[in-house]
C-alpha positions as CSV (number, residue, x, y, z in Angstrom):
1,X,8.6,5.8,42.6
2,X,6.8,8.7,44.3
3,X,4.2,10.7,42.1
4,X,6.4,13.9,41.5
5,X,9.0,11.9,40.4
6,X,6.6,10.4,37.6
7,X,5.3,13.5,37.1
8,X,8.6,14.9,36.1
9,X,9.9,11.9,33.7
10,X,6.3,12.1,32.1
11,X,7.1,15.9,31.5
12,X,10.8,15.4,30.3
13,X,9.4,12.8,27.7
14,X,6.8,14.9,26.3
15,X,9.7,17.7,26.1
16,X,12.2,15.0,24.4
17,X,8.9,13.9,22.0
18,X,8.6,17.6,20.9
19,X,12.0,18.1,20.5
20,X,11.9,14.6,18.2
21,X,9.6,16.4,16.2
22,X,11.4,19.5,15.8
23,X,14.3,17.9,14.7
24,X,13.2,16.5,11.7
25,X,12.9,20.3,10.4
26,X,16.1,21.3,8.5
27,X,17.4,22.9,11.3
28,X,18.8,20.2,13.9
29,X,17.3,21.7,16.9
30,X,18.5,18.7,19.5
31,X,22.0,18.4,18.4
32,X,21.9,22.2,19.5
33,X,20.2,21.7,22.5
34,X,22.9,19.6,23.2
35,X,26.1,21.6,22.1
36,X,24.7,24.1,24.2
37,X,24.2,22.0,27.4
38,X,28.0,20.8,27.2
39,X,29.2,24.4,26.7
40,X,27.0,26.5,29.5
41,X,26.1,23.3,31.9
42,X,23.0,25.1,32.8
43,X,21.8,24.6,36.4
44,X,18.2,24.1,35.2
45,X,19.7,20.5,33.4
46,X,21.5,20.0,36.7
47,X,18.1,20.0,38.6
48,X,16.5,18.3,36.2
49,X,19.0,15.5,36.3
50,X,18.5,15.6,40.0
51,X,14.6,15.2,40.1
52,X,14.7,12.4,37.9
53,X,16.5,10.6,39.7
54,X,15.6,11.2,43.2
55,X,15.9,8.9,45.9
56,X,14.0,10.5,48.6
57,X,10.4,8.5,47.3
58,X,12.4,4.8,46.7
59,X,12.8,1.9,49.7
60,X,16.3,0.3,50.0
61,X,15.8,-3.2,49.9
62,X,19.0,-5.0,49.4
63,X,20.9,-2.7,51.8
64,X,23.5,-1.4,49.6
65,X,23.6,2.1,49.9
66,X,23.7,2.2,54.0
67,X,27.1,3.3,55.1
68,X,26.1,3.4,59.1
């Protein structure tokens, strides 16, 4: 795992920690974070998605993902 790619799960933990936090408030602030995701598929969850789980840093070692 390359060193941006931890860098960018540590960060989307702390934000999913804060958001824990928030939520036990009245108001339920992820279930809201979430209706609105779903509805307006924003393209900054899209790239976040996609730098989580980027490839570029890892070592195929069993082979499976070679199509050549």
């Amino acid at each position: 795992m390359s060193h941006s790619t931890l860098f960018v799960r540590i960060k989307w933990i702390m934000v999913l920690l804060v958001t824990m936090v928030l939520d036990i408030s009245p108001v339920p602030v992820i279930g809201l974070i979430l209706l609105y995701i779903l509805l307006f598929r924003p393209l900054w969850f899209k790239n976040a998605v996609l730098e989580i789980y980027d490839r570029s840093g890892r070592d195929n070692r069993n082979g499976a993902d070679d199509f050549e």
